[in-house]
C-alpha positions, 0 to 999 in steps of 0.5 A: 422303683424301690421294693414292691410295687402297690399291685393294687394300682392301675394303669390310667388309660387316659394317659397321653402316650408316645404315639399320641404326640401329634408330628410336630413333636415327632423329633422330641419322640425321637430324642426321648426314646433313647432317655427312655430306654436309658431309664428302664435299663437303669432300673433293670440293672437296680432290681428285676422290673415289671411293666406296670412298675415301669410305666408308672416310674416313667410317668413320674418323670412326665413320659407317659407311656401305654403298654402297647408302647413300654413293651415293644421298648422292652422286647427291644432291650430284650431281643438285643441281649441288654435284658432278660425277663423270667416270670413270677408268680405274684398274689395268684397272677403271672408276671413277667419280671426283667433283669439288666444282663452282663451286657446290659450293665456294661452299655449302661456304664458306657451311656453313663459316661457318655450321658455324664459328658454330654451333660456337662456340655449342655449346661456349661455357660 
């Protein structure tokens, strides 16, 4: 995600949402939650986010996600001190924008290095 967003954009409503998945992939949901907060907390510490920009950002990485999943993500990241949201006026609506804190940057560099090991296990051959 880099500059600002086209607002101009809309959310496809039709996209397949986490809790869409049936339960068979309800371990892959699982899994997939912790990349998930990894990628928006990665993002957050580049440059203040917004949910739209996120949902769309995610959906380029095949995570398709509905508000009423991202947000609850995001409230989490937040309630736990890793981000912190202010809004902002943009073109004559109010937006909430989140920024990685201190903390957030510190548990993102430690999942890096944690991240960059367990990588490196999974496709060694």
């Amino acid at each position: 995600m880099t500059g600002t967003p086209d607002c101009r954009m809309h959310y496809n409503r039709n996209a397949i949402t986490v809790s869409d998945m049936d339960s068979s992939n309800d371990s892959q949901q699982y899994l997939y939650s912790g990349l998930i907060r990894l990628h928006i907390l990665h993002h957050a510490s580049k440059e203040p986010i917004f949910g739209l920009g996120m949902i769309e950002e995610l959906a380029r990485h095949g995570y398709r996600l509905s508000p009423g999943t991202l947000y609850p993500i995001m409230h989490g990241l937040e309630k736990k001190g890793l981000l912190r949201s202010k809004e902002q006026r943009v073109g004559g609506k109010i937006r909430r924008v989140y920024s990685a804190t201190p903390s957030g940057r510190k548990a993102l560099d430690s999942a890096k290095e944690r991240v960059r090991e367990l990588f490196g296990e999974l496709f060694e051959d």
